[in-house]
MARBA-3410 file (N, C-alpha, C, O; in Angstrom, 1 decimal):
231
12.3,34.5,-36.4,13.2,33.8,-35.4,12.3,32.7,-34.7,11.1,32.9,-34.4 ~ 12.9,31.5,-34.3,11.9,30.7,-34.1,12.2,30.6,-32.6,13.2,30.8,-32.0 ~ 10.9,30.2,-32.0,10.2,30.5,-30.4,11.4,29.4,-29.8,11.8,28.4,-30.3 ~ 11.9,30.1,-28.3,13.0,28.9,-27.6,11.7,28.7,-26.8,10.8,29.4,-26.2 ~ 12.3,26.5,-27.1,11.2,26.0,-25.8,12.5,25.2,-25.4,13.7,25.0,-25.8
11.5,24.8,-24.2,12.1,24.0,-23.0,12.3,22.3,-23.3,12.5,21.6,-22.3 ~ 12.1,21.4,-24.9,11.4,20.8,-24.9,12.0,19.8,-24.4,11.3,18.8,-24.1 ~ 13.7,19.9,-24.0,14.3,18.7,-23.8,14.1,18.5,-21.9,14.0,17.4,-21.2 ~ 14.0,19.9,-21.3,13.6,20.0,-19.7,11.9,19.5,-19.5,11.3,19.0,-18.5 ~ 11.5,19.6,-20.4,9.9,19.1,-20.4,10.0,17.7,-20.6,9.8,17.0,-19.6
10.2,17.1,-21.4,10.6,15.8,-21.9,11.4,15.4,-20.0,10.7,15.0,-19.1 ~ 12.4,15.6,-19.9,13.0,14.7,-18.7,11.9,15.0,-17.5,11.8,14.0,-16.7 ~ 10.9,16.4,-17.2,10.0,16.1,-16.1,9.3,15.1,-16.0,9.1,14.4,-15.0 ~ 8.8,15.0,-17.5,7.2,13.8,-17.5,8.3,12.3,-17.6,7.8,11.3,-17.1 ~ 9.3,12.2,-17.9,9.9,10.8,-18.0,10.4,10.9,-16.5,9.8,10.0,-15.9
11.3,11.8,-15.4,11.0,11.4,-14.3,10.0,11.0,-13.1,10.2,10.4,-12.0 ~ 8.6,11.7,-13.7,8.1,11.7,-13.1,7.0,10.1,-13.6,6.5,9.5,-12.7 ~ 6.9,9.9,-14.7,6.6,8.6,-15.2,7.6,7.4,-14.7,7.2,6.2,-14.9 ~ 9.0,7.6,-14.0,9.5,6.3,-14.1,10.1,6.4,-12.3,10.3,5.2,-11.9 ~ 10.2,7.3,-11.6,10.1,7.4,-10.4,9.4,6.9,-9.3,8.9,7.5,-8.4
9.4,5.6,-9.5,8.3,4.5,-8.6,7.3,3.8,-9.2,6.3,3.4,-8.6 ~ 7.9,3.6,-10.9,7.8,2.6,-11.9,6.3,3.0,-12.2,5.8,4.1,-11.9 ~ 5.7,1.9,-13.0,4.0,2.1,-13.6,3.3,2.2,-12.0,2.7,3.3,-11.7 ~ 3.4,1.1,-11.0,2.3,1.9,-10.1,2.7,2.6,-8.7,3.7,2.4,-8.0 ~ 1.6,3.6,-8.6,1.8,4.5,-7.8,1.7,3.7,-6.0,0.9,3.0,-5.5
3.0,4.4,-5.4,3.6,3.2,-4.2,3.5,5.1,-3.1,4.1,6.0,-3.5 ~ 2.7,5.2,-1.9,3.0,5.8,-1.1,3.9,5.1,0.4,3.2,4.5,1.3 ~ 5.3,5.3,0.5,5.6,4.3,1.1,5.6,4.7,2.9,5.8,4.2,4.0 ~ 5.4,5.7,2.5,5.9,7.0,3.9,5.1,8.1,4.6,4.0,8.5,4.1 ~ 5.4,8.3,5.4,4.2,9.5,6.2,4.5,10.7,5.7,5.6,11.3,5.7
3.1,11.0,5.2,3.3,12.5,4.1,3.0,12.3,3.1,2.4,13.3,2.5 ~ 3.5,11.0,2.2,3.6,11.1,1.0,2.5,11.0,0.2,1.8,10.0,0.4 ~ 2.1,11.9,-0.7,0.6,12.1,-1.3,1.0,11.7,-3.0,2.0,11.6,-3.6 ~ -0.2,11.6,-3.4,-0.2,11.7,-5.1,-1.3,12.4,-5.3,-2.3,12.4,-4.6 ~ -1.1,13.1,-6.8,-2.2,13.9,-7.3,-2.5,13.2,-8.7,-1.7,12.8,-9.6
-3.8,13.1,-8.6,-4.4,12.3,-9.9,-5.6,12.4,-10.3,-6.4,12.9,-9.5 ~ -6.3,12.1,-11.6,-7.4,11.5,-11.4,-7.4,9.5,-11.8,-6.8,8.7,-12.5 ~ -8.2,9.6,-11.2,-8.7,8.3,-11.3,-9.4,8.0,-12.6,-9.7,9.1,-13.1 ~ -9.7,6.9,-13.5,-10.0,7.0,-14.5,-10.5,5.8,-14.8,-9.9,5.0,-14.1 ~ -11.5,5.4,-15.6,-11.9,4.0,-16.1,-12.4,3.3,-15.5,-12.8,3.8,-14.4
-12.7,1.9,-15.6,-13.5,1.2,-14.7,-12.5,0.3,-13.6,-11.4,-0.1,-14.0 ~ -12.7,0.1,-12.5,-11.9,-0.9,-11.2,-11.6,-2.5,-11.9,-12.4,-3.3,-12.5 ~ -10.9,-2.6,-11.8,-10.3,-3.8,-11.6,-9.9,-4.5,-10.1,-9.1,-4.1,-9.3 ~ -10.8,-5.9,-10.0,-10.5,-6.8,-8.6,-10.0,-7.6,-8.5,-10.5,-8.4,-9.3 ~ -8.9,-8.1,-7.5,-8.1,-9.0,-7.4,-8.1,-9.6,-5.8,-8.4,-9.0,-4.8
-7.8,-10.7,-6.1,-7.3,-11.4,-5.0,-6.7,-11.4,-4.2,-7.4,-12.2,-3.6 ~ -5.7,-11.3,-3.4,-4.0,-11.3,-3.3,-3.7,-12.3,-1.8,-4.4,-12.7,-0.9 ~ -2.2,-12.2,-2.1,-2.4,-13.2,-0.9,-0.7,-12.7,-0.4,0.2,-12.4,-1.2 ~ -0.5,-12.5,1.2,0.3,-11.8,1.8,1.3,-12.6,1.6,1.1,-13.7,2.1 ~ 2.9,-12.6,0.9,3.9,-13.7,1.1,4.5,-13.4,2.0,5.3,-14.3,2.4
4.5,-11.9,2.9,5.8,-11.5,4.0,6.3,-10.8,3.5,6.8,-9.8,4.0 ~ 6.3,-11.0,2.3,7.4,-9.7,1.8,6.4,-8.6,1.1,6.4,-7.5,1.6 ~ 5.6,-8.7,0.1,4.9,-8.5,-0.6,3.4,-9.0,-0.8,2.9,-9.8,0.1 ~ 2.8,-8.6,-1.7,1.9,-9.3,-2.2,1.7,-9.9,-3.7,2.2,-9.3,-4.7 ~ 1.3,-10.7,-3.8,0.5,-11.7,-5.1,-0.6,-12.2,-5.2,-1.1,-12.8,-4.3
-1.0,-12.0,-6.9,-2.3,-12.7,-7.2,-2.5,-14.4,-6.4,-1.8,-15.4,-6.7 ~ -3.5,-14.3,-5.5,-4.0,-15.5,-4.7,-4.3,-16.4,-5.9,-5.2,-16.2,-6.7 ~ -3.2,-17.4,-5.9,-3.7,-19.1,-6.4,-4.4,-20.0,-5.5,-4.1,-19.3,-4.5 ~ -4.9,-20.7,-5.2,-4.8,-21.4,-4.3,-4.5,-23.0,-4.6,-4.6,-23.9,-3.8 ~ -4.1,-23.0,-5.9,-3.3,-24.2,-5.8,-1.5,-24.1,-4.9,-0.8,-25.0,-4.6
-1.4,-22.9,-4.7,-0.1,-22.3,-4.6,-0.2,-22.3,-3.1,0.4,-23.1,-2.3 ~ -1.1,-21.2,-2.7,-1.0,-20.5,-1.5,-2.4,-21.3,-0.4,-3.0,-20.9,0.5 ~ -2.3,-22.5,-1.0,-3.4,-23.4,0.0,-4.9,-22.8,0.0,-5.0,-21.6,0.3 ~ -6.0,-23.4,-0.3,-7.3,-22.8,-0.1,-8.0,-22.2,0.7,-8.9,-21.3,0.6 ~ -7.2,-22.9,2.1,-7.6,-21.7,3.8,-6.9,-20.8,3.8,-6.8,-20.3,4.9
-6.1,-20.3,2.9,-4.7,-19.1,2.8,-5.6,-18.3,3.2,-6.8,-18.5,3.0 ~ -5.2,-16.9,4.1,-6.0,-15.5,4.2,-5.7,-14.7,3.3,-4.6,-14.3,2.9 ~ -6.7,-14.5,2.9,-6.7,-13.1,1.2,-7.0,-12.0,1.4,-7.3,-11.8,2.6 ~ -7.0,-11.0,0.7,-7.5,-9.8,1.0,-8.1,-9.6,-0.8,-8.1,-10.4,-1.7 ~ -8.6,-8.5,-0.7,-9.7,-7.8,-1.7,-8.3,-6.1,-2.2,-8.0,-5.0,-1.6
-7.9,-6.5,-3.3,-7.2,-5.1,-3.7,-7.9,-4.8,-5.0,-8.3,-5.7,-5.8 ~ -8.1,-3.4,-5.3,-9.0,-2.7,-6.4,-7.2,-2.1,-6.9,-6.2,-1.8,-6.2 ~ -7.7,-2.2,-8.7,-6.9,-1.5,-9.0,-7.4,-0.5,-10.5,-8.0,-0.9,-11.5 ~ -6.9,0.8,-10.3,-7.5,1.8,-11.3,-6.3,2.8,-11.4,-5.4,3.4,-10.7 ~ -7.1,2.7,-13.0,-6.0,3.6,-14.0,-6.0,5.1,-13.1,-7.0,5.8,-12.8
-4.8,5.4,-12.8,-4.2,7.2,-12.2,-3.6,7.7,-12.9,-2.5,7.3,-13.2 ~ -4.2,9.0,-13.6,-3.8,10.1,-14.5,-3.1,11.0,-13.5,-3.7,11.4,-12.5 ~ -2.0,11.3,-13.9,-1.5,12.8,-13.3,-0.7,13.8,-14.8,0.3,13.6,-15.6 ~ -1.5,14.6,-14.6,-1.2,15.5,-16.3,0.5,16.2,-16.1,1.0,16.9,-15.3 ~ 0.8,15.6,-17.1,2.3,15.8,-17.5,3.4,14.5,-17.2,4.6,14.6,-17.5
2.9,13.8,-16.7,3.3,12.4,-16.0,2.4,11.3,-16.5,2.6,10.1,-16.0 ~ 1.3,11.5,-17.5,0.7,9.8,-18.1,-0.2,9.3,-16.8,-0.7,9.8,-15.9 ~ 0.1,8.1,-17.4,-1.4,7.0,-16.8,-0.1,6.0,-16.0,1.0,5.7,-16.5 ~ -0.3,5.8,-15.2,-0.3,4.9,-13.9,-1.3,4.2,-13.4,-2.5,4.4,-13.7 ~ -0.7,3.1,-12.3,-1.4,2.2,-12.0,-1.9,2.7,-10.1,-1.0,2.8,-9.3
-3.0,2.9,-9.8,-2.9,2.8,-8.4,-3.9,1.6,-7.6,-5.1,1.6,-7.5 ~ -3.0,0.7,-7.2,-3.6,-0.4,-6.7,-4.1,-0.1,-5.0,-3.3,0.4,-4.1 ~ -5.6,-0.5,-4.7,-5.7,0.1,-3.0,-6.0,-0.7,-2.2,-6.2,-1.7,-2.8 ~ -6.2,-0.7,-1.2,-6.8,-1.9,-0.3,-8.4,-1.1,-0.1,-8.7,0.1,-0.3 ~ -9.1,-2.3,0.4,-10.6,-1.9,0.4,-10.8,-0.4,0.8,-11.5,0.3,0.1
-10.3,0.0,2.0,-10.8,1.4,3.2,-10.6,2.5,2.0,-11.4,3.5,1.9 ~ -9.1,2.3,1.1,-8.9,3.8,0.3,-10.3,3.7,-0.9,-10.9,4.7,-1.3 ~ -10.7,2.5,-1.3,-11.6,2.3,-2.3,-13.0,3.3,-2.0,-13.6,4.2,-2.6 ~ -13.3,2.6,-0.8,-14.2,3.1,-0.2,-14.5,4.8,-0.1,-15.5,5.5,-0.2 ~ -13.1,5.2,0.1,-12.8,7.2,-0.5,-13.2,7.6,-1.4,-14.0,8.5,-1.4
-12.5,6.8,-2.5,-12.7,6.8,-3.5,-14.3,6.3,-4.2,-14.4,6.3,-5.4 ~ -15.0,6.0,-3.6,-16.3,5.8,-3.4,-17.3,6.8,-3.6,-18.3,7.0,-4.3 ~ -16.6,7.5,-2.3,-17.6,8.6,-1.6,-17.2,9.9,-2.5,-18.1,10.6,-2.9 ~ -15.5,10.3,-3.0,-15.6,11.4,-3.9,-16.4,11.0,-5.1,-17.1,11.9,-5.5 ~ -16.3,10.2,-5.5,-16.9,9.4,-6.9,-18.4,10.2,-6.9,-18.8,11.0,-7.7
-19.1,9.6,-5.8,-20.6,10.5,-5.8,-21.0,11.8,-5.4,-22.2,12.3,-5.4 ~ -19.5,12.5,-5.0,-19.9,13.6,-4.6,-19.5,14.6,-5.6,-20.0,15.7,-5.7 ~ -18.3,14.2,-6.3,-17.5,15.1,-7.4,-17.3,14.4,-8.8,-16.7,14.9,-9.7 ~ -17.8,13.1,-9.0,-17.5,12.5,-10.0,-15.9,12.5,-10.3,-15.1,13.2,-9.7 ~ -15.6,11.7,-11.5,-14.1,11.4,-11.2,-13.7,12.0,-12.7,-12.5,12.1,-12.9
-14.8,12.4,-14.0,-14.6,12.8,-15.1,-13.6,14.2,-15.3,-12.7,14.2,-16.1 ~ -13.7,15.0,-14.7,-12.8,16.1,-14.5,-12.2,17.1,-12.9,-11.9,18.3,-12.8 ~ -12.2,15.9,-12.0,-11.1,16.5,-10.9,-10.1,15.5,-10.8,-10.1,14.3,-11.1 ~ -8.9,16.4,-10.2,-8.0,15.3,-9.6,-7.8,15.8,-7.8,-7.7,16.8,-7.1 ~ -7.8,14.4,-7.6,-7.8,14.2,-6.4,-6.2,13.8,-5.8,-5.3,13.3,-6.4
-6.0,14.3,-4.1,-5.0,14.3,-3.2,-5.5,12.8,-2.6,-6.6,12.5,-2.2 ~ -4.1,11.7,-2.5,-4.7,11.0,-1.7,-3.0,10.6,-0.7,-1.9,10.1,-1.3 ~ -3.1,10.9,0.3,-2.1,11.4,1.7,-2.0,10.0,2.2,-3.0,9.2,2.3 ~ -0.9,9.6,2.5,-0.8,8.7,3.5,-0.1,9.3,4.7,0.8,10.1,4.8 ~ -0.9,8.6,5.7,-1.0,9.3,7.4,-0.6,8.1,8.1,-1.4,7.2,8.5
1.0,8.1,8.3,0.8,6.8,9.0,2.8,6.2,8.4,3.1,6.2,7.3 ~ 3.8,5.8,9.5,5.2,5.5,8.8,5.2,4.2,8.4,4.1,3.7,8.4 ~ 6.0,3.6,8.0,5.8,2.4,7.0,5.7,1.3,8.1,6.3,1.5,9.1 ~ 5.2,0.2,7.9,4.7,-0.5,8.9,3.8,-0.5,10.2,3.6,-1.2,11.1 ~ 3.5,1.0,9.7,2.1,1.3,11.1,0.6,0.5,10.7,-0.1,1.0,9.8
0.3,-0.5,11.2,-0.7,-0.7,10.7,-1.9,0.2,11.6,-2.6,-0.4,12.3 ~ -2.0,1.2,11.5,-2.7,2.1,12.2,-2.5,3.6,10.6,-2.8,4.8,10.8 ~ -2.1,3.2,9.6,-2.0,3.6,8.6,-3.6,4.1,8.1,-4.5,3.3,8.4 ~ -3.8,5.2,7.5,-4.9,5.6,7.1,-4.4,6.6,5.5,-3.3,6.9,5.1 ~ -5.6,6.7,5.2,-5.3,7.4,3.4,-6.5,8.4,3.7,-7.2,8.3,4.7
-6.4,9.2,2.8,-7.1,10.5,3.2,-7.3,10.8,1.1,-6.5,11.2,0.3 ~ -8.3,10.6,1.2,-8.5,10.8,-0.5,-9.9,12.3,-0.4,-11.1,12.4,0.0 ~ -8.8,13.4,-1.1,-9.7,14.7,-0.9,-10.0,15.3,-2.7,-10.0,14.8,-3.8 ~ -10.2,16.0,-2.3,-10.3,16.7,-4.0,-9.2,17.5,-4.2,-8.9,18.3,-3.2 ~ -8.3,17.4,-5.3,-7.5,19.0,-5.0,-7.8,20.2,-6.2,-7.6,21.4,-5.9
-8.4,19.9,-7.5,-9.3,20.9,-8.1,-9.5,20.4,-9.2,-8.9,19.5,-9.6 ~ -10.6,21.1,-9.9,-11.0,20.6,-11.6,-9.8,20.5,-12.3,-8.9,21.3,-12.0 ~ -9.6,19.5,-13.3,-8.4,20.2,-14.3,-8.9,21.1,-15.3,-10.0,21.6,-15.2 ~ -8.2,21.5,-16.2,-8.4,22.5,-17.0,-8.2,22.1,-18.8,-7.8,21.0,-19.2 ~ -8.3,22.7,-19.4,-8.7,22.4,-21.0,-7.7,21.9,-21.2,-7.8,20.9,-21.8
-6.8,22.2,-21.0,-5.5,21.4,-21.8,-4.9,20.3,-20.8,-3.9,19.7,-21.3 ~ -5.4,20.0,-19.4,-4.9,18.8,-19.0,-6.3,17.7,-19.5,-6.1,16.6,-20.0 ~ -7.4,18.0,-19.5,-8.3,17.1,-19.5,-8.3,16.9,-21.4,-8.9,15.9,-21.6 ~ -7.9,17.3,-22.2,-7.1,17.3,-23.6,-6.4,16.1,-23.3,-6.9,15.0,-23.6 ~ -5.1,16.3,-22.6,-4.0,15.3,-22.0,-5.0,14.1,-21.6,-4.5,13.0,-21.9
-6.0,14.0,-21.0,-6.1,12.7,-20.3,-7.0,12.0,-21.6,-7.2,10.8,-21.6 ~ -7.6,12.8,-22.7,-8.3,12.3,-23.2,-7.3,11.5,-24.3,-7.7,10.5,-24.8 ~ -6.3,12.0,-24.6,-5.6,11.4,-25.3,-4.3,10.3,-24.9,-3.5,9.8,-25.7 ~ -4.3,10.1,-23.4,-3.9,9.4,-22.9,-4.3,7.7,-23.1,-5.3,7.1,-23.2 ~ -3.0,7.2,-23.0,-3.6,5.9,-23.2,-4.2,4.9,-22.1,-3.3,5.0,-21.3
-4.7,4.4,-21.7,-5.3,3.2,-20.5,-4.8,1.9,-20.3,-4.6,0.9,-21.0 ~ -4.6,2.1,-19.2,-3.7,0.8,-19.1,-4.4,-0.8,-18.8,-5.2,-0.8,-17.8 ~ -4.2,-1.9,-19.4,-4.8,-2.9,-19.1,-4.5,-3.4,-17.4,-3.4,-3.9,-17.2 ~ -4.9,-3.3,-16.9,-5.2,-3.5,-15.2,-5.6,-5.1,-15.3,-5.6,-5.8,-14.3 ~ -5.7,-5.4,-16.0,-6.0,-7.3,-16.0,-4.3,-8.1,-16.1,-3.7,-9.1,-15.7
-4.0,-7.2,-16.6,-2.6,-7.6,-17.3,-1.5,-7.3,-16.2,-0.6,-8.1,-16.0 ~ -1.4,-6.2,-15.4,-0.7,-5.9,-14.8,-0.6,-5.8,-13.3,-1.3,-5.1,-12.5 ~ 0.3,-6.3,-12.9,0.4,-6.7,-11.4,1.9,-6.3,-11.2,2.9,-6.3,-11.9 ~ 1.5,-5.7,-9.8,3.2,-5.3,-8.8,3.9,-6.2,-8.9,3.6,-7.3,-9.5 ~ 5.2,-6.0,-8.4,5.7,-7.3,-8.3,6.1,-7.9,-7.4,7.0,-8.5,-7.9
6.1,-8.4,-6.0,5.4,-8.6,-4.8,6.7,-8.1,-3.8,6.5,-7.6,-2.7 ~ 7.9,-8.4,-4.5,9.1,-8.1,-4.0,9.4,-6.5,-3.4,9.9,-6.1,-2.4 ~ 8.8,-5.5,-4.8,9.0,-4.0,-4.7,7.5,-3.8,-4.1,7.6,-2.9,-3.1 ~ 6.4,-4.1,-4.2,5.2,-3.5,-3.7,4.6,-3.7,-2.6,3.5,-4.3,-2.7 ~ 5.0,-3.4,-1.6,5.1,-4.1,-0.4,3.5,-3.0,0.5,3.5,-1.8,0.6
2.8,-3.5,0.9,1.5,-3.2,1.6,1.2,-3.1,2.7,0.0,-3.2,2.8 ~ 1.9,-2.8,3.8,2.4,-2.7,5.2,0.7,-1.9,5.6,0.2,-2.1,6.7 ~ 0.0,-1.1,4.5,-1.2,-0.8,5.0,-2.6,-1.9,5.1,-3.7,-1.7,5.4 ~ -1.7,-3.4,4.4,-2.8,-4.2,4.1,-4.2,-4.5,5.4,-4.0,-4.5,6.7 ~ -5.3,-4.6,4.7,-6.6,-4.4,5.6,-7.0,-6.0,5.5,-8.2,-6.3,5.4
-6.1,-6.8,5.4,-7.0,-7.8,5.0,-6.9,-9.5,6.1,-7.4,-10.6,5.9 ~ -6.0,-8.9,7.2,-5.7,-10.0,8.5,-4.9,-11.0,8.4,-4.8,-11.9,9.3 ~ -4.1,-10.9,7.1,-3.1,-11.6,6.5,-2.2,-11.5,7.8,-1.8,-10.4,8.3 ~ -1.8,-12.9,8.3,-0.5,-12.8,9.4,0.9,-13.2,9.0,1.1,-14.1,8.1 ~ 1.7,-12.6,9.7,2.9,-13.9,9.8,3.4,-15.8,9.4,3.0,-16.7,10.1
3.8,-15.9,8.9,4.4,-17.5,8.3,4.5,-18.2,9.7,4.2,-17.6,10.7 ~ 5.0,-19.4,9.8,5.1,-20.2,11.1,7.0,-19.6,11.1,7.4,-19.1,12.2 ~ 7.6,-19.7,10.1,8.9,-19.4,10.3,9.3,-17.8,10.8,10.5,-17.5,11.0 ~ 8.3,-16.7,11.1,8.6,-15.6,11.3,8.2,-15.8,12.8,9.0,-15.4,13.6 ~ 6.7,-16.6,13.3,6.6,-16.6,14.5,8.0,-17.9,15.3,8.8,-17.8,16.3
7.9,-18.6,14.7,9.2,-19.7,15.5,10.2,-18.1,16.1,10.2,-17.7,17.3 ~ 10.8,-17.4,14.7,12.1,-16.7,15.3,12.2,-16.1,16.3,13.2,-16.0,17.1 ~ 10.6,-15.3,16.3,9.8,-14.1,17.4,9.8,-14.9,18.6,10.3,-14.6,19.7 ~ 9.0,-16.2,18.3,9.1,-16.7,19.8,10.5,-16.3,20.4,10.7,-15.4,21.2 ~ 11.5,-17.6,19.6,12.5,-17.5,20.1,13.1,-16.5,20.8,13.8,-16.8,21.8
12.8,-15.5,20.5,13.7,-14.3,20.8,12.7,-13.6,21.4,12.9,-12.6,20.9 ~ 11.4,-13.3,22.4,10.7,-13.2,23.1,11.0,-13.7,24.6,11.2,-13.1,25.7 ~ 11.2,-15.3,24.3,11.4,-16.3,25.6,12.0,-15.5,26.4,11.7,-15.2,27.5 ~ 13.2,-15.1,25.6,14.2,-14.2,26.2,14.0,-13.4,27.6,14.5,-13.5,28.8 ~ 13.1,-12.7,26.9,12.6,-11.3,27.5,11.9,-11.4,28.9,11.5,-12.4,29.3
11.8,-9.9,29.6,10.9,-9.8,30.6,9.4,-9.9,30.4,8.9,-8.9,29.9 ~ 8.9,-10.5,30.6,7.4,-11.3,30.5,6.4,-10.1,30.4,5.3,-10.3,29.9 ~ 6.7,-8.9,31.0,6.0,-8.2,31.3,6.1,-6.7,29.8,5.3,-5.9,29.2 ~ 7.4,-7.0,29.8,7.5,-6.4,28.4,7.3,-6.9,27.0,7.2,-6.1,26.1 ~ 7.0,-8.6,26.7,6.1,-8.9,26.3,5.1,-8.6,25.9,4.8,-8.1,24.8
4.2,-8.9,27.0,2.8,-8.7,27.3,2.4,-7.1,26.5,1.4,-7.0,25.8 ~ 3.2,-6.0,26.8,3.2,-4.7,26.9,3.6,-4.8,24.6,2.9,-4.3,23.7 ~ 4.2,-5.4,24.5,4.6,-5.2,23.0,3.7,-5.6,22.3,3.1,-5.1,21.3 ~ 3.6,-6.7,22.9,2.1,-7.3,22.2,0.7,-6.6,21.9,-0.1,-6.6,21.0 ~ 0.7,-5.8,23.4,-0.8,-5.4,23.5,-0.5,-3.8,22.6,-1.4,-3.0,22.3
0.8,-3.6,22.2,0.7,-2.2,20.9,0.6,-2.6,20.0,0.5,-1.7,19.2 ~ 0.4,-3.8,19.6,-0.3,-4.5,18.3,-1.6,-5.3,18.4,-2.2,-6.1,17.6 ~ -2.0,-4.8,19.8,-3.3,-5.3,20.0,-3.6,-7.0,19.5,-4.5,-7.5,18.8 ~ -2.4,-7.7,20.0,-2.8,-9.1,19.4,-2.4,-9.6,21.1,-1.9,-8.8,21.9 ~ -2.7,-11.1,21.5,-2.2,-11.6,22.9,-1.4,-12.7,22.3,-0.7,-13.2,23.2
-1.3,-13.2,21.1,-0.2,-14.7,20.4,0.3,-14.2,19.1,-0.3,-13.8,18.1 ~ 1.8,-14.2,19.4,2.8,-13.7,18.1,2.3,-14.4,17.0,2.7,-13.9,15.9 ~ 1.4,-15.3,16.8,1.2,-15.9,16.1,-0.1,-14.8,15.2,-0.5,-14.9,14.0 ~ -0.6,-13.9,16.1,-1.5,-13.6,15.4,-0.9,-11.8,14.9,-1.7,-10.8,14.7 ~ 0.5,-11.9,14.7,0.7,-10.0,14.6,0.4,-10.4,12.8,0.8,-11.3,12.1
-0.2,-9.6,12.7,-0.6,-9.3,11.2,0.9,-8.7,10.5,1.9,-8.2,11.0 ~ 0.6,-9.0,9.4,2.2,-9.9,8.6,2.7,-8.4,8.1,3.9,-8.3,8.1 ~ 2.2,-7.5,7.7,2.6,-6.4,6.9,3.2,-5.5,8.3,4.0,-4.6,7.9 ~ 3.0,-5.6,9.8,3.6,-5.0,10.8,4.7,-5.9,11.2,5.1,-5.6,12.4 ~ 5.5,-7.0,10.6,6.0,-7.4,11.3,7.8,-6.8,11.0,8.7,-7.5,11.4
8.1,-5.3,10.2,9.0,-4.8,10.3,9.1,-3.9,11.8,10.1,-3.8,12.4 ~ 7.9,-3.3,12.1,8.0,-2.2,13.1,8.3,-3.1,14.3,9.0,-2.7,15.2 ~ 7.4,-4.5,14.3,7.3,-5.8,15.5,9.1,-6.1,15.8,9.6,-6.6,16.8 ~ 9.7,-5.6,14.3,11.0,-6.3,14.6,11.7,-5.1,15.5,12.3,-5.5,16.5 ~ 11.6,-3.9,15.4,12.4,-2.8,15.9,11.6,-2.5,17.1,12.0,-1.5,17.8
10.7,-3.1,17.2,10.0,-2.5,19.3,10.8,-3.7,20.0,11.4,-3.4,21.1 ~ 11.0,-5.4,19.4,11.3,-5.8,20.1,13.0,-6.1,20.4,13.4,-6.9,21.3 ~ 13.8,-5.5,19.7,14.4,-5.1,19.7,15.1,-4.3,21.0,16.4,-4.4,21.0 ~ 14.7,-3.7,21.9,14.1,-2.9,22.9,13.8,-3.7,24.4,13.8,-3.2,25.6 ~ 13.5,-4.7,24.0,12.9,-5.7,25.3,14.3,-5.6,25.8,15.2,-5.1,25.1
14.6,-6.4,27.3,15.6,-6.8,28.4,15.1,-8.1,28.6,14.0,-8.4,28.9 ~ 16.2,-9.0,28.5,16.8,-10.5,28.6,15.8,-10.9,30.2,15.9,-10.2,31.1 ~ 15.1,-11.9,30.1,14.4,-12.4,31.1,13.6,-13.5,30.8,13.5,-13.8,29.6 ~ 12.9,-14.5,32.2,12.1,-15.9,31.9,11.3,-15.3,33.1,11.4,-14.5,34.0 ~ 10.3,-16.1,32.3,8.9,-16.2,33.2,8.1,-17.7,33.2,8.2,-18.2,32.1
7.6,-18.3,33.9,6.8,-19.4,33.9,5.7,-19.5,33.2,5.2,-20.5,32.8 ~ 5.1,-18.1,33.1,3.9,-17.8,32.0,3.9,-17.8,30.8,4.6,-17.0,30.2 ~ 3.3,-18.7,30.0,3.8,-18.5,28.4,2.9,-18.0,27.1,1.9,-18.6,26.6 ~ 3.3,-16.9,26.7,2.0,-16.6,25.9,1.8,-16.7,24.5,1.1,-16.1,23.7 ~ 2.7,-17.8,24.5,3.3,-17.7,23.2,2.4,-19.2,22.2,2.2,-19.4,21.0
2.0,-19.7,23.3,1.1,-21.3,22.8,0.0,-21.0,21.8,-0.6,-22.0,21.3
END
């Protein structure tokens, strides 16, 4: 009698869990962790903040004084789910650094947590170990394929970096509207919204906070003041 398997329930885990937030791995939310290992050599890129997303920095495109940031990206194994992309900003690199020398990356997989709701730039990653794999996942990674990391990029629309480290601000068209709609307000409540983004000129709220910037100010009461802090 031949052995009953699961193969068609096995088959849909590893395809939902391969197609559930596409080739790269996106934590978009407080809590949300991946388990993997890391694998192969880094790949470095450029990028450049559009507002919405991010993209490979041209600077025929995005002007030569444009502000860039530094993103690493490396192949993420998670056994039963394939090879993924996890692209990081410098600070998770740097984690990923320090397990590198203390556990090497050839046979553990690692937890890496995001601590922090979507547009906190006060966002942090927490990259821990969560255990060796075992003979038949490290089988699986060896026979796994690698993905070209030169070749592949987010797509700036869906991959959005609200954790970005890199001082990337606001467009002149996002601060015009803010002003606008600042002027408004009690001067004092201003001042107070601002200094939770630790900036003193709307001009300078870093561009990946400026969803949370939209829903605090939101919140202000209609008022003028003679003081303007907006110059």
């Amino acid at each position: 009698m031949t052995e009953k398997t699961d193969a068609w329930g096995d088959a849909k885990k590893v395809v939902d869990a391969r197609t559930s937030g596409g080739l790269f791995v996106k934590l978009k939310n407080d809590g949300d962790t991946a388990v993997g290992a890391f694998v192969g050599d880094p790949h470095i890129r450029e990028t450049f903040w559009t507002g919405k997303g991010t993209e490979t920095y041209d600077p025929a495109v995005h002007g030569k004084d444009a502000k860039t940031s530094v993103k690493v990206k490396l192949n993420f194994f998670a056994p039963g789910a394939g090879m993924r992309i996890f692209e990081m900003n410098t600070n998770i690199f740097k984690d990923v650094l320090i397990v590198r020398e203390k556990y090497g990356l050839d046979k553990w997989l690692f937890e890496v947590k995001r601590n922090g709701a979507a547009g906190d730039m006060k966002t942090t990653y927490a990259v821990l170990p969560e255990r060796e794999m075992t003979k038949e996942e490290l089988a699986e990674l060896a026979a796994a394929e690698v993905l070209d990391l030169k070749e592949k990029a987010p797509d700036a629309a869906e991959f959005s970096d609200d954790e970005d480290d890199s001082g990337a601000v606001i467009n002149a068209e996002q601060v015009a509207a803010f002003v606008a709609r600042l002027r408004k307000a009690d001067l004092a409540d201003v001042k107070a919204l601002l200094a939770d983004f630790e900036i003193t000129k709307v001009r300078d709220l870093p561009a990946p906070a400026a969803a949370m910037f939209e829903k605090q100010l939101a919140a202000l009461e209609a008022g003028e003041d003679d003081e303007d802090p907006f110059g």
